[in-house]
FIVOFI-344122 format. One record per residue (C-alpha): x negated, y negated, z; residue in three letters. Coordinates in steps of 0.2 Angstrom, whole numbers, plus 5000, padded with zeros to 4 digits. Layout:
BEGIN
XYZala/...
END
This chain:
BEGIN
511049534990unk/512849614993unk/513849454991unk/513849294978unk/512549194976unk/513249034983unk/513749124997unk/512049175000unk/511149004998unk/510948965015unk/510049135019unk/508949115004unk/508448935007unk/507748985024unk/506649105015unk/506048975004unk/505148905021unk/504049055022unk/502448995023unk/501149115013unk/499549075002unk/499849204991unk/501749184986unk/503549254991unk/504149404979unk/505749484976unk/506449614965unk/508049664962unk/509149794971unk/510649894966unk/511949774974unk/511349614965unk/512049704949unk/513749704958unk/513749484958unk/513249424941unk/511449444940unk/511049314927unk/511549184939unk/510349274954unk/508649264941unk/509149084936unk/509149034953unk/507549094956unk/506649024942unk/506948864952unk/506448924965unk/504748954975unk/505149114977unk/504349244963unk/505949374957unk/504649524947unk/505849574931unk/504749724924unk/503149594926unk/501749594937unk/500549464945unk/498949474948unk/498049374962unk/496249384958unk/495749334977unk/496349464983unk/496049574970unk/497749634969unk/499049674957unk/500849644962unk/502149734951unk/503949714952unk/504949844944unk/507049814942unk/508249934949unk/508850094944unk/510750024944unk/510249964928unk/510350114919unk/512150134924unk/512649954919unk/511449944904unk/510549784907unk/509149744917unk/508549924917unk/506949974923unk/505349974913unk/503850044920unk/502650034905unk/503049864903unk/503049824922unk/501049894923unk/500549834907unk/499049744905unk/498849754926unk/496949724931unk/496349914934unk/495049874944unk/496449784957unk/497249884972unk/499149884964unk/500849864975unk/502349904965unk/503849844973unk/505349944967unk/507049944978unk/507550134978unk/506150264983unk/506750374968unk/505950274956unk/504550364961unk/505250494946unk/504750344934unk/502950334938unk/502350434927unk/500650424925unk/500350234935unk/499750244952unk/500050104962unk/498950114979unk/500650064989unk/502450074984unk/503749964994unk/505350034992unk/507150015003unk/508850044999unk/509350215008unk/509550115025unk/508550235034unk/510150345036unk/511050225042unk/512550335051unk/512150505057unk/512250625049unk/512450545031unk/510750545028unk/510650715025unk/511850655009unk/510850525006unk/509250625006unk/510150744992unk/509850584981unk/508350484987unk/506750574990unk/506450495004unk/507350415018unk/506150305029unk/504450275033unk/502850315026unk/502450435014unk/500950515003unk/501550574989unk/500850724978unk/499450604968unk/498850524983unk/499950364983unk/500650284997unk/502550254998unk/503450155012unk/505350135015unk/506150015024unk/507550055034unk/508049855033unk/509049745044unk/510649765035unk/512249885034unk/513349995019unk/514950005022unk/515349995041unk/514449865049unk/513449995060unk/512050105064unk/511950285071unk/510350365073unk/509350245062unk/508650085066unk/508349925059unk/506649865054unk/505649735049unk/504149785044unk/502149695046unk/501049765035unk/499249695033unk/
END
């Protein structure tokens, strides 16, 4: 979210209509820390929709562990920073395990946790060539799918949104299915 929150009820009222068996989740990304995040997790504990602070969920029917880990901006701004350890703790090891974490350099955070998949977004794909050549110089990796060296699965969504100007050149926007 790169506004207000009461700017961006509308948007996240429609999301509250997805219909799913197994539940909505969100994490936080580095612009929610721009507009009073305390006021983003309070709405969503009202909500249907799952916000993962450092926590997991396990869904024992599918035999799968959700993670949600916060963003990196939190080391910056000192609150809500990442916490992996406590993000994986007590996860069911026998599970497959999905960590969702907004920037794919959180990957330097892993240590030694192997999800099966990472979701990750932020870098826009690029979003305006050629700046993701300057955005690879801090993100690992810009878009797509990725193994990484321990055998772990890392996608990156290029989004549906914009940085900056609102514009794309040489990157496209994406949502993506994954089953």
């Amino acid at each position: 979210m790169d506004t207000t929150l009461e700017r961006i009820l509308p948007a996240l009222e429609e999301l509250e209509k997805i219909e799913s068996r197994h539940g909505i989740y969100y994490i936080l990304g580095n612009h929610e820390y721009f507009h009073h995040p305390e006021k983003i997790i309070d709405h969503f504990k009202q909500s249907r929709i799952n916000l993962l602070l450092n926590e997991h969920i396990t869904l024992d029917a599918l035999r799968l562990n959700i993670v949600g880990l916060t963003d990196m901006m939190g080391f910056r701004t000192k609150t809500l920073q990442p916490d992996i350890k406590r993000a994986f703790s007590s996860i069911n090891p026998e599970y497959h395990t999905i960590l969702l974490s907004h920037q794919p350099k959180s990957i330097e955070l892993l240590g030694f946790h192997t999800p099966t998949l990472i979701l990750s977004g932020h870098t826009h794909g690029g979003q305006i060539w050629p700046f993701g050549y300057l955005v690879k110089l801090q993100q690992p990796y810009l878009k797509g799918l990725h193994t990484l060296p321990n055998g772990v699965s890392l996608y990156v969504n290029s989004g549906i949104g914009f940085w900056g100007p609102p514009m794309r050149l040489g990157s496209q926007a994406e949502i993506t299915y994954i089953t």
